[in-house]
C-alpha atoms as one frame of an Amber mdcrd trajectory, in Angstrom:
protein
   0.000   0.000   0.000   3.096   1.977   0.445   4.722   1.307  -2.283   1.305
   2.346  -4.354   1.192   5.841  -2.295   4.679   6.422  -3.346   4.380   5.710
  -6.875   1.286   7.408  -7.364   3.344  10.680  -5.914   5.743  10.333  -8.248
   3.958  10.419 -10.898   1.835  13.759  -9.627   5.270  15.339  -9.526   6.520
  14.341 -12.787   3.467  15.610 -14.364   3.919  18.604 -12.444   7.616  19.637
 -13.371   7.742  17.399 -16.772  11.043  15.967 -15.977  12.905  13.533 -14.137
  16.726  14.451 -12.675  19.641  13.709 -16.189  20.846  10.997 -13.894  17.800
   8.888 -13.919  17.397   8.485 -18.036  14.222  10.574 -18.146  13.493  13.539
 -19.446  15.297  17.261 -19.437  13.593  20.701 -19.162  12.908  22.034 -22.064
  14.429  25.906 -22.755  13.544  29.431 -21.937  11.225  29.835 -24.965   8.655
  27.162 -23.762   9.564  24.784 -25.937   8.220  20.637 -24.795  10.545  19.357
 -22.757  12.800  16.366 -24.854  14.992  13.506 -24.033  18.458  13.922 -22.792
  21.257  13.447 -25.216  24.590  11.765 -24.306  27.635  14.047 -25.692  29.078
  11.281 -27.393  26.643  11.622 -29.771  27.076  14.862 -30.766  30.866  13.923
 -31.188  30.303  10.718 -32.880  27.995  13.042 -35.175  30.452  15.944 -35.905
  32.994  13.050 -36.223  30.710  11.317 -39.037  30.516  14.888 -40.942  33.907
  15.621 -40.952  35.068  12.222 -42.115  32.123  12.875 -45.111  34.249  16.118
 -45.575  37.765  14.705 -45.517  36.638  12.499 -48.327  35.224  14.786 -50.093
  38.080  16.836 -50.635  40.655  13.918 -50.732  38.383  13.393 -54.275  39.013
  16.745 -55.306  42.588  16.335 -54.067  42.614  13.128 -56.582  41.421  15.081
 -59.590  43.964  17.666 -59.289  47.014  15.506 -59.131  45.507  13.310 -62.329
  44.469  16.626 -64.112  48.155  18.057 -63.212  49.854  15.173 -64.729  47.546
  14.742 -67.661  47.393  18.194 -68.600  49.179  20.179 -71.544  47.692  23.696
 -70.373  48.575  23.314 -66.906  50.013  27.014 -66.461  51.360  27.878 -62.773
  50.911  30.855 -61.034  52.545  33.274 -58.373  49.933  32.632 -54.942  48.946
  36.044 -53.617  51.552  36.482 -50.385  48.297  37.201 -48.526  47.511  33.720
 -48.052  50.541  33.512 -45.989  48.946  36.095 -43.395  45.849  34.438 -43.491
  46.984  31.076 -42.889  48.810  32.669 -39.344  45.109  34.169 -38.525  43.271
  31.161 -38.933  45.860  28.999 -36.967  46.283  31.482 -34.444  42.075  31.001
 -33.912  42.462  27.448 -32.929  44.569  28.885 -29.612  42.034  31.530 -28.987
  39.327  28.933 -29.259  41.359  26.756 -26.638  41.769  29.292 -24.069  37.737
  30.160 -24.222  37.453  26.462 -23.693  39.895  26.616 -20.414  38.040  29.667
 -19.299  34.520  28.437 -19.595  36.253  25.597 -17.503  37.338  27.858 -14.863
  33.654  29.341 -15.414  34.425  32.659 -16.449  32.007  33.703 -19.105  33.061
  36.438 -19.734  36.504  35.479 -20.571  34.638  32.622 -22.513  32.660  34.842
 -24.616  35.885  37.083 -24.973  38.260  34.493 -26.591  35.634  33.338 -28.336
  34.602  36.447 -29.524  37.716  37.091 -30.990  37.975  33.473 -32.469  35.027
  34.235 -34.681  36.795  37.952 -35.319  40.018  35.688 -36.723  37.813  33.383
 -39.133  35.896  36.670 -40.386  39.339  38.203 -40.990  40.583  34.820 -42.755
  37.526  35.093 -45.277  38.179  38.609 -45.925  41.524  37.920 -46.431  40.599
  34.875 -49.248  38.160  37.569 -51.060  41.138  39.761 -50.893  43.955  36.984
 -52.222  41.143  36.626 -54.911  40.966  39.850 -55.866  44.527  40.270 -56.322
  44.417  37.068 -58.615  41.612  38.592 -60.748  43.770  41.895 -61.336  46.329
  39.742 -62.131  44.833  37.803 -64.938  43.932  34.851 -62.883  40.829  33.889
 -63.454  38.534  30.590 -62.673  38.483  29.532 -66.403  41.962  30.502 -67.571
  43.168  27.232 -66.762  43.375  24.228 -64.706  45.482  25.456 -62.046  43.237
  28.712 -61.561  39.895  26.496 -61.945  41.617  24.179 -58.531  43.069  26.991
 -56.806  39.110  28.787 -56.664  37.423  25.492 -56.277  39.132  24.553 -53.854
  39.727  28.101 -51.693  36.170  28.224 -52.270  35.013  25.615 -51.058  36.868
  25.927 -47.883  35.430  29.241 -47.389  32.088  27.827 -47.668  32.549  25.492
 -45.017  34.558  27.640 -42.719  31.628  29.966 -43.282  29.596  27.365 -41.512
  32.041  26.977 -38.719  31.770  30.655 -38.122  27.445  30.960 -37.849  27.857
  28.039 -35.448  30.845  29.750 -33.126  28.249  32.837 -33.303  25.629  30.496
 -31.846  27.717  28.852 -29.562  29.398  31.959 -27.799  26.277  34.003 -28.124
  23.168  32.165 -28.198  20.819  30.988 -25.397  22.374  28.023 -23.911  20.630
  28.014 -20.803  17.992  24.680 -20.361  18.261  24.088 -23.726  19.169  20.330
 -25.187  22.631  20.911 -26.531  24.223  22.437 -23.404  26.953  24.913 -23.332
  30.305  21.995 -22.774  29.070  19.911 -25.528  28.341  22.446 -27.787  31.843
  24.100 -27.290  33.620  20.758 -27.494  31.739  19.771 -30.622  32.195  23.324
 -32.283  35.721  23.315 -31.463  36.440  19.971 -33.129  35.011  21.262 -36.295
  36.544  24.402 -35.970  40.042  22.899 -35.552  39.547  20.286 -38.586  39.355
  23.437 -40.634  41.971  24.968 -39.974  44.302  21.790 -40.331  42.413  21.067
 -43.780  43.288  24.645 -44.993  46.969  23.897 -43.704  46.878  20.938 -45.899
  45.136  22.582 -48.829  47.642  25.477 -48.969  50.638  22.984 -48.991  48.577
  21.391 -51.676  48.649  24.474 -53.721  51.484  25.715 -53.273  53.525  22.753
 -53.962  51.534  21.559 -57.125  52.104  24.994 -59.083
C-alpha cells in the first residue's frame, strides 16, 4: 500500500515539473522559450555526429585532391601561377584562432564567461578576418589575370579556396551560436556544444593547412 502511495506521488510530480533528474534516463527541461521538454542526449553523440561529418568532408576533398594531381599530370595547359603572399597572413590568422578557441574552452572551464565569450569572440573575429583575407587573395588574382576559367590550375586553386570558405563559413554561424546564443535549459548544453564546435573548428583549420601545402607545392 506503500509502495502504491509512493508511486502514485511520483507520478503527480513528474506531471507537475515534466522531468525527471539527467541521472535517472528521463526527461530534461525544455528551454527558456517554452519549448516541450525532450529527451536527454549523451555528448558522445554529438561527437560521434560531428565526427561522421567531418570524415564525409575529408573524403570529399581527398576526391578533389585526386582530380587535381591526375588533371596536373595529364594536362598540356597546366600554367602555374605566383599565390597572392596574402595567403601567408591568413593562414597565421586562422591557426592562431584554434589557440584563442582553446583558451575560451579553459576559461569556460574555470567558469568565467566572460573570458569565454571574450576568446571566443575574438575566435570568430580571426575566421571573419581569414575570409576577408581569401576575397582579398582573390581579388589580387583577378587583377592579375587569374581567373577561374583561364586554366586548370586557376579552376583548382578557386574550387578549392572556395570551397573551404564555404565550409569555414559554416564553422563561423555556429561559433556565433555557440558563444552568443541561449544556452541556458536548452538540449545541446553549453560543454558539448563548445567541445563539438571546437572539433570542427580545428579540422578546418588543419584542412586549410593541408590545402595550402597542396597548392602551393603543385604549381
Amino acid at each position: 500500500m506503500t509502495t502504491k502511495i509512493a508511486t502514485e506521488e511520483l507520478e503527480l510530480l513528474e506531471l507537475e515539473y515534466g522531468h525527471r533528474g539527467p541521472g535517472e534516463g528521463g526527461l530534461v527541461p525544455g528551454g527558456d522559450d517554452g519549448e516541450p521538454n525532450a529527451p536527454a542526449v549523451p555528448q558522445h553523440t554529438y561527437l560521434t555526429g560531428i565526427v561522421l561529418a567531418l570524415a564525409a568532408i575529408l573524403m570529399f576533398f581527398l576526391a578533389l585532391t585526386s582530380s587535381f594531381i591526375v588533371r596536373k599530370g595529364l594536362s598540356t595547359d597546366w600554367v602555374p601561377f605566383r599565390m597572392p603572399p596574402i595567403l601567408w597572413l591568413n593562414t597565421g590568422l586562422l591557426l592562431l584562432s584554434s589557440f584563442t578557441l582553446e583558451w575560451a574552452r579553459r576559461a569556460l572551464e574555470r567558469e568565467s564567461l566572460s573570458g569565454f565569450r571574450r576568446w571566443w569572440g575574438l575566435t570568430t573575429g580571426l575566421g571573419v578576418a581569414f575570409l576577408v583575407g581569401q576575397i582579398l587573395a582573390w581579388q589580387q588574382l583577378a587583377a592579375a589575370g587569374v581567373f577561374l576559367a583561364s586554366n586548370p590550375s586557376n579552376s583548382f586553386f578557386y574550387l578549392l579556396t572556395g570551397l573551404h570558405g564555404l565550409h569555414l563559413l559554416g564553422g563561423i554561424i555556429a561559433l556565433l551560436h555557440v558563444g552568443f546564443g541561449s544556452q541556458s535549459g536548452g538540449r545541446l548544453q553549453r560543454p558539448t556544444a563548445v567541445n563539438v564546435a571546437g572539433i570542427y573548428w580545428h579540422f578546418m583549420g588543419v584542412l586549410w593547412v593541408y590545402l595550402f601545402l597542396l597548392l602551393l607545392l603543385g604549381q
